[in-house]
C-alpha positions as CSV (number, residue, x, y, z in Angstrom):
1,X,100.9,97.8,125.7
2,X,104.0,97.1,123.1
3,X,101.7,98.0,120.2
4,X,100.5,101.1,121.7
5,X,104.1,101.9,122.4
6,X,104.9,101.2,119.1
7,X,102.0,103.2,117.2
8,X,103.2,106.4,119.5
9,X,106.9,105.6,118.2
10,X,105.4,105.6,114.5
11,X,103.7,109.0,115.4
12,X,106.1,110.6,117.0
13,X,108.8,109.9,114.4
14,X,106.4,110.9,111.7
15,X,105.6,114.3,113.2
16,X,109.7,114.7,113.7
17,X,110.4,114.0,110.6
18,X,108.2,116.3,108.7
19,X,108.6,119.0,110.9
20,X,112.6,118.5,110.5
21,X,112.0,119.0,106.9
22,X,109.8,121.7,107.0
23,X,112.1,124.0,109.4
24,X,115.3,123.0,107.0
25,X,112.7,124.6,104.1
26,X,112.7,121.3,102.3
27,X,110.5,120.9,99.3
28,X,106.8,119.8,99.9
29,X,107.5,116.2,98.3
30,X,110.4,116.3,100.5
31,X,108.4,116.6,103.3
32,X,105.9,114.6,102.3
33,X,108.3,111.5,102.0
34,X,110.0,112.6,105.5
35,X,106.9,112.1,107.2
36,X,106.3,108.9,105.8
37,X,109.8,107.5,106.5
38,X,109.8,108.7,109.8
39,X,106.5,106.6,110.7
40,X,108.4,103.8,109.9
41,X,111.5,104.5,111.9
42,X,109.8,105.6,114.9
43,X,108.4,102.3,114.5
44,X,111.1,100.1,114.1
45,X,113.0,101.9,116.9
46,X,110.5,101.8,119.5
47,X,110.6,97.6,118.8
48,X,114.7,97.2,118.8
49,X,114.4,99.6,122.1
50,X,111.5,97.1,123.8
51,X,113.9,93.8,122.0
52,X,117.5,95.6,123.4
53,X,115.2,96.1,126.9
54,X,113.8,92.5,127.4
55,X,116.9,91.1,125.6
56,X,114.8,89.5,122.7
57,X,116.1,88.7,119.4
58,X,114.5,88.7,116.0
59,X,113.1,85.3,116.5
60,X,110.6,86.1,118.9
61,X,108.2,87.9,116.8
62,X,109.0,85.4,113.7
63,X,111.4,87.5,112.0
64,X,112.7,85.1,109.8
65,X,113.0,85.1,106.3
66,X,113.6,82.7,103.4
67,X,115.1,83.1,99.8
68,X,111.9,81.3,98.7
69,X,109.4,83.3,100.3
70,X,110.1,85.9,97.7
71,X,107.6,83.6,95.8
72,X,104.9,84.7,97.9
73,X,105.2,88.0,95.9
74,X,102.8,86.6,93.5
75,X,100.3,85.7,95.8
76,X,100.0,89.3,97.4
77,X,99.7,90.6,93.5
78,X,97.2,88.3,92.6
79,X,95.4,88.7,96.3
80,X,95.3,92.9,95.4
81,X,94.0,91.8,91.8
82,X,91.3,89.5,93.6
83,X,90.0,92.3,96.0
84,X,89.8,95.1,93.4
85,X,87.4,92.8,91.1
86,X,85.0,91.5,93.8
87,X,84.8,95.0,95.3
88,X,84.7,97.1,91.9
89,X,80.3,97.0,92.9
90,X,81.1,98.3,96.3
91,X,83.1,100.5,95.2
92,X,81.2,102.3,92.7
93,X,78.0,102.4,95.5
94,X,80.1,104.3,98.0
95,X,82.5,106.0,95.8
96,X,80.8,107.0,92.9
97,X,83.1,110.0,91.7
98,X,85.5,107.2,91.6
99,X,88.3,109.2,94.0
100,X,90.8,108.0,95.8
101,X,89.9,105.8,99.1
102,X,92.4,106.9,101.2
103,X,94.6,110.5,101.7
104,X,97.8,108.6,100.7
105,X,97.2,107.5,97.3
106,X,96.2,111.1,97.0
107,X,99.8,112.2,97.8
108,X,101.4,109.7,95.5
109,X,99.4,110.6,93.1
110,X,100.6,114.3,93.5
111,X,104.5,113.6,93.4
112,X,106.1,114.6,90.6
113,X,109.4,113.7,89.4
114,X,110.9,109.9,89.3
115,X,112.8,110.6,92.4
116,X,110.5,111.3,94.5
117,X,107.5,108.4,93.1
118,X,110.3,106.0,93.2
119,X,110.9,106.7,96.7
120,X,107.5,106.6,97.3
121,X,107.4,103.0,95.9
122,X,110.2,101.7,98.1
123,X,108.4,102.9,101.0
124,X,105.1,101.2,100.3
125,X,106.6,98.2,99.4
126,X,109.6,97.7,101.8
127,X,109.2,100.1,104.9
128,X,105.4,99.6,105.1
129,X,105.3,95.6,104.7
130,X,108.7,95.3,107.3
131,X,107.2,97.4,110.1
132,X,103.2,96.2,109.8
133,X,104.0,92.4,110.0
134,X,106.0,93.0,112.6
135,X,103.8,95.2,114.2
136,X,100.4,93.0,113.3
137,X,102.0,89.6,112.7
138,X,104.7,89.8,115.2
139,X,104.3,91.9,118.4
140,X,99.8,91.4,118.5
141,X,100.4,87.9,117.1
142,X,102.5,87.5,119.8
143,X,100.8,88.9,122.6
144,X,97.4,86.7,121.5
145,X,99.4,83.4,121.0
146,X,97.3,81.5,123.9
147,X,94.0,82.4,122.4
148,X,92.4,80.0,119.1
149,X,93.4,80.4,115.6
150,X,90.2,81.9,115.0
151,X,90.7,84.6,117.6
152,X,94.1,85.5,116.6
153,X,92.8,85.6,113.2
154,X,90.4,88.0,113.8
155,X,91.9,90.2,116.6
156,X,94.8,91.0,114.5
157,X,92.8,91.5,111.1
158,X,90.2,94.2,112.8
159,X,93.5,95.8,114.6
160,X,95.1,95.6,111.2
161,X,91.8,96.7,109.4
162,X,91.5,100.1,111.8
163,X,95.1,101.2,111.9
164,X,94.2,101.6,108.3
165,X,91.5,103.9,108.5
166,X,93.7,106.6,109.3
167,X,93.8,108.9,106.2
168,X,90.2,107.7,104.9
169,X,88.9,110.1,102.8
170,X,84.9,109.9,103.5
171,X,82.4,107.2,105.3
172,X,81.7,105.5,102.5
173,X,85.7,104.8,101.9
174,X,86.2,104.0,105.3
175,X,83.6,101.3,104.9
176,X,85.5,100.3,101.9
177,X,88.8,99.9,103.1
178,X,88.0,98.5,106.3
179,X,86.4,95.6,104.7
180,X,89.1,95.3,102.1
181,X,91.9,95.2,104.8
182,X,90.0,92.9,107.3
183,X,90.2,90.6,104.5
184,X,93.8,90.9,103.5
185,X,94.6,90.8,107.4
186,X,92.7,86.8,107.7
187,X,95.1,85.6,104.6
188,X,98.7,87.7,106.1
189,X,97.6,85.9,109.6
190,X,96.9,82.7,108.5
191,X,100.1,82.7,106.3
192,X,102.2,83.7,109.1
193,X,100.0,81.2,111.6
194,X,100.8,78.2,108.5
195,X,104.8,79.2,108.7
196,X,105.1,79.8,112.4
197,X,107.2,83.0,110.6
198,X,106.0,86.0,109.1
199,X,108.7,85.8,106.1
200,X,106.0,84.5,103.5
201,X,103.4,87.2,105.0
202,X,106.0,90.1,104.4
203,X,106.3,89.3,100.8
204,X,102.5,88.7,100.0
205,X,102.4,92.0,101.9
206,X,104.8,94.0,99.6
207,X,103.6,92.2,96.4
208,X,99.8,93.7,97.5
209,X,101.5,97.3,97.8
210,X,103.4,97.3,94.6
211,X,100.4,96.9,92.1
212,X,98.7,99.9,94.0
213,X,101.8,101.5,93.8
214,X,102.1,100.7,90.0
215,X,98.7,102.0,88.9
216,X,99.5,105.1,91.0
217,X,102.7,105.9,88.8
218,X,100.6,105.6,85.8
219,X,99.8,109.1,84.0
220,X,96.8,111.1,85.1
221,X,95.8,110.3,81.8
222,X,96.0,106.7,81.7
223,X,94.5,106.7,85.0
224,X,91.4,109.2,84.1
225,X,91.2,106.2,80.4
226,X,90.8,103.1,83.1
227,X,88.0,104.8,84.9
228,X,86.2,106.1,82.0
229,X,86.3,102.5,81.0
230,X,84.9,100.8,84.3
């Protein structure tokens, strides 16, 4: 019930956000970004409302983090590196124009201007990681703590794995990313299941993000050069 709570918070703040922006006759990357930074404060409110309610601190969704878990950067990088090789075959079968899998790389892609990709970038690799573990790795972990290993492995990676289809731009992608993400929920679940925290699974989280987030700040042109060579 606290995750369904918290996805309507992430809803509801996005669809406030953007149309806040839109009424004040913001700009369309404006807007964009809005919306995006409004999921995750509807998000993050919704949990310090149900923390101030039950009178729980941090600690009981294993907020805790560590200067050395910023080491776990380079595992999420190398993890994002990892799945785009062994899928590259899967990916050219169901996506054979070679488009974007998902909406949102779509609207990074379209942002022009350093302000706005840089923002972009913060989001996707601070906002995004933050509320998702804590969502994923804290509240469903959480809830599913009496099951197995195995079972809270799973449960959270196909919960994780379908809160990402949102945004999918065909079958064939959905089939792509729901695969991709299962897997990259198992790793995030056992790291934070390893730690008893989900520090380290934050940081392998954000270091994932950022090189998607790089090769989408490339130039169209550079971009359109690395698919002509695949």
């Amino acid at each position: 019930m606290d995750l369904v709570l918290i996805v309507l918070g992430a809803l509801g703040g996005s669809l406030l956000a953007g149309a806040a922006a839109s009424l004040a006759d913001a700009p369309a990357e404006t807007v964009l970004l809005a919306t995006f930074g409004g999921q995750y404060v509807g998000t993050l409110g919704v949990m310090w409302v149900i923390a101030r309610t039950r009178r729980l601190g941090p600690e009981s969704l294993g907020f805790d983090i560590h200067p050395a878990d910023v080491t776990y950067l380079g595992l999420g990088v190398a993890l994002q590196i990892a799945i785009a090789i062994l899928f590259a075959p899967l990916q050219q079968l169901l996506l054979p124009d070679q488009g974007p899998s998902q909406e949102v790389a779509e609207i990074f892609a379209a942002l022009q201007g350093f302000g706005p990709r840089l923002a972009m970038v913060a989001v996707s690799t601070l906002l995004a990681p933050l509320s998702e573990e804590l969502m994923f790795r804290g509240v469903l972990l959480r809830a599913l703590e009496s099951k197995s290993r195995r079972t809270v492995m799973v449960v959270t990676s196909l919960v994780f794995a379908a809160f990402h289809l949102l945004g999918v731009t065909s079958v064939g992608a959905g089939v792509l990313v729901f695969v991709q993400i299962f897997l990259v929920g198992l790793v995030l679940a056992h790291v934070t299941l390893r730690h008893g925290r989900i520090g380290p699974a934050m940081f392998v989280h954000s270091g994932f993000n950022l090189v998607a987030a790089v090769i989408l700040l490339l130039p169209q042109e550079v971009l359109e050069q690395l698919g002509q060579a695949q």
